[in-house]
N, C-alpha and C positions, 0 to 999 in steps of 0.2 A: 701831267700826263702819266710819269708814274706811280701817282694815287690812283688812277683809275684802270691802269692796269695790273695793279695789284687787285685789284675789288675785280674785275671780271674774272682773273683767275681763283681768287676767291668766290665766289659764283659757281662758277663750269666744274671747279675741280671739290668742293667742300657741300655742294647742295645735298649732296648723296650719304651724307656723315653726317651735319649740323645744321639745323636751322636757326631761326631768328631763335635769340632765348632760348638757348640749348647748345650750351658751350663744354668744353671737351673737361672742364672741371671747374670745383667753385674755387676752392684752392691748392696749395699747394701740396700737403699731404694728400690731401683728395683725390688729387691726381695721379700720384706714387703710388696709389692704392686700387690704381684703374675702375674708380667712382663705387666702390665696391662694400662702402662701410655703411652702408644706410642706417644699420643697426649695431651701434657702435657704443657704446658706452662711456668713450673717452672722447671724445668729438665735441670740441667745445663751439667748435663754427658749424655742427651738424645738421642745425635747424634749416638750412637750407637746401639739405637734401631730405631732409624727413623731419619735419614737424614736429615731432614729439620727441625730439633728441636737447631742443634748449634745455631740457630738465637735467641735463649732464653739466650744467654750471654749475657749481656750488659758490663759485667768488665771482666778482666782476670778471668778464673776459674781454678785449680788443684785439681784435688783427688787421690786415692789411693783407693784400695778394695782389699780385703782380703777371700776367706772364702778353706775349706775344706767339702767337698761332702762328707756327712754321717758322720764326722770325721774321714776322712782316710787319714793319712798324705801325701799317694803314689797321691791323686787325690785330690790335691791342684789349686788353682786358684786365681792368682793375675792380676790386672792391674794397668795403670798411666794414666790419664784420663787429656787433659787440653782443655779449650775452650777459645777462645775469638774474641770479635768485630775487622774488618778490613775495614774500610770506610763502604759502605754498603751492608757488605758480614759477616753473620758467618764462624767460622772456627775452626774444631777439630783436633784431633790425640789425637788416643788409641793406646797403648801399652798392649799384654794378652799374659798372659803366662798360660800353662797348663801342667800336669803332673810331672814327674821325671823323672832320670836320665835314666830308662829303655824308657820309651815313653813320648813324649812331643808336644805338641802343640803350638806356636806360632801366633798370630797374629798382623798386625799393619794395623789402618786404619786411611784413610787420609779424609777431609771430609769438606764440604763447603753449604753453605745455602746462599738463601735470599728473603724477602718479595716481593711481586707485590700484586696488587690490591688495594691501601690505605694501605695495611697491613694489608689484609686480608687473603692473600695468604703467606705460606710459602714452598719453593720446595728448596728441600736437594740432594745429588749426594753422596756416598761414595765410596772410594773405599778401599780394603782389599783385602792383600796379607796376604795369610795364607801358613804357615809352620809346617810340622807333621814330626820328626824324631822319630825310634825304631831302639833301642841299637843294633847292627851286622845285620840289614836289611836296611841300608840305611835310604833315607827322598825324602820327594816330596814336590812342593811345586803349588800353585796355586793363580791366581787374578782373584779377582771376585767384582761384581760391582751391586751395591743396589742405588734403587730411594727411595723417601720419599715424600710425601705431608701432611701440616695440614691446613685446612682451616677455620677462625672463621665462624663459621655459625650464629651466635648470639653473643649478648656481653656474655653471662655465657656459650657458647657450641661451642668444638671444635671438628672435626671434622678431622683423620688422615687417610694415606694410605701406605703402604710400599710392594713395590716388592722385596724383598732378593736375590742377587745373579741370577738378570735374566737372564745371561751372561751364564748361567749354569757351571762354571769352575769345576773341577775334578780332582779330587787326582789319580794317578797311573792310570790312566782310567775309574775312579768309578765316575760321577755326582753322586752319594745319601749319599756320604761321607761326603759333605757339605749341609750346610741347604740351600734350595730354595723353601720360600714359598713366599705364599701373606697374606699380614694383614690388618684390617680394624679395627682403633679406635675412642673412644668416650672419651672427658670429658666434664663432664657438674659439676657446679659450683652454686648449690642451694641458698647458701648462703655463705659469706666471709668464714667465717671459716671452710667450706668443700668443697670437692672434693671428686668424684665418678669417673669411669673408668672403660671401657670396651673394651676390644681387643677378636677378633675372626681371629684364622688363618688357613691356610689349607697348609700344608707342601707336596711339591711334592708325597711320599712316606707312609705320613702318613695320617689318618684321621683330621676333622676338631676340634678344639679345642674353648673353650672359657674363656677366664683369665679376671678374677673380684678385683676392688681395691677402697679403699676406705679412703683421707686423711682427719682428723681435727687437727687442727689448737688448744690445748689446750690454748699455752698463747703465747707470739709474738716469745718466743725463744726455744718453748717446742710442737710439734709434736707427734703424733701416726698415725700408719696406718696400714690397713688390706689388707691381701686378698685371693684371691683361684683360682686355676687354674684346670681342667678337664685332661688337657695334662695325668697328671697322680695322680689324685684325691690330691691336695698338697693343703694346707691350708699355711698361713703366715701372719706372722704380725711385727710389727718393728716402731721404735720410733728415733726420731730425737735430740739436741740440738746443737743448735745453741749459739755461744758464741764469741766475739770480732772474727766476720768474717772468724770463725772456724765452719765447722759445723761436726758435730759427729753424725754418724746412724750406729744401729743396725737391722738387720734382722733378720729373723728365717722362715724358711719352714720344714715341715716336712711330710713325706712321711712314712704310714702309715704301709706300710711293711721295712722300709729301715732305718726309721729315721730321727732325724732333721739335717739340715744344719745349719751351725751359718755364719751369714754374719757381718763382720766390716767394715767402711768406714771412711774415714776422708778427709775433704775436703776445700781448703782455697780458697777467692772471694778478690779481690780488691774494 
């Protein structure tokens, strides 16, 4: 009984913030960064927010993310994240899992990058099969298919784009069950030791948003980062370290009628 009354209040109170497959971050930096890095250059889990960010692997990469939505053990959320270089192509696969035994979400995405222009250009392809089962009503499942572009416009300024699911795919008959927006990011790079970050999105069904981030660089193995997102007035912040080709990040957002989210991460590079 209170798995299902966590899932109604999940419902009543989260419909109006997140839908199916549209989770408050992919990982834990991500999150810290109030989803704001689309166009990021160091983003080695990136391909999952923009396509043509795999090409930021240069080594093997794997992670792992962790968190719980408000603290609610029913509305859990893991993935397996790995990237790596293939002659001169990037290349990812995500693994996500969502919910419990009552209602569950699945997804896996497949996913490929690579530079033109000098390398100036980066263009991404993904695709995602997503999967939603509830306990004595069956599951549906749908493929849905995202572009990505990030362009340097400057040596310190990139410049990204991402169409989500323009393919419009659909659960049981519902397109608005998955997300299908367009995005439009910035990073700019004042100086070595920071980074700044701006994403603006406009979701089929929803209003326009704007997610604010902001990384420094405290010492070569030690990180902090901010940020805040409109979506739903969510503030965030979260801190890295890095240690023998182990990197470790925490998150935290917090939603001022709801609570914080705690994000863990852990991630290993060759």
């Amino acid at each position: 009984m209170k798995t299902v009354y966590s899932l109604v209040f999940f419902i009543i109170l989260m419909n109006p913030v997140f839908g199916a497959f549209d989770y408050p971050a992919r990982g834990a930096k991500n999150a810290g960064l109030g989803n704001s890095d689309i166009a990021s250059t160091t983003a080695l889990d990136g391909f999952l927010m923009n396509p043509a960010l795999s090409i930021n692997s240069s080594v093997f990469y794997g992670a792992l993310n962790y968190f719980q939505i408000f603290n609610l053990k029913d509305l859990r959320y893991a993935n397996g994240i790995v990237s790596f270089p293939f002659k001169s192509v990037g290349i990812g696969l995500g693994v996500e899992d969502f919910g419990n035994e009552l209602y569950s979400e699945n997804q896996i995405t497949l996913n490929i990058s690579r530079l033109f222009y000098n390398e100036h250009l980066s263009v991404g392809l993904s695709l995602q099969y997503y999967h939603i089962s509830v306990q004595n009503y069956g599951s549906s499942d749908a493929l849905g298919v995202t572009v990505g572009v990030r362009y340097r416009a400057l040596s310190n300024t990139q410049i990204a784009a991402v169409v989500e699911n323009f393919n419009q795919p659909s659960l049981n008959g519902h397109s608005e069950e998955i997300p299908q927006r367009v995005q439009i990011g910035l990073q700019f790079k004042p100086v070595e030791s920071l980074i700044t970050y701006i994403k603006v999105q406009k979701d089929s069904w929803y209003k326009p948003a704007t997610c604010l981030g902001l990384e420094y660089q405290l010492f070569h193995n030690l990180g902090i980062y901010s940020g805040y997102s409109t979506l739903a007035t969510i503030p965030s912040f979260g801190i890295e370290l890095n240690m023998f080709k182990i990197d470790i990040n925490y998150g935290l957002q917090y939603h001022f009628d709801l609570g914080p989210t705690h994000f863990i991460g852990i991630a290993f590079s060759q």
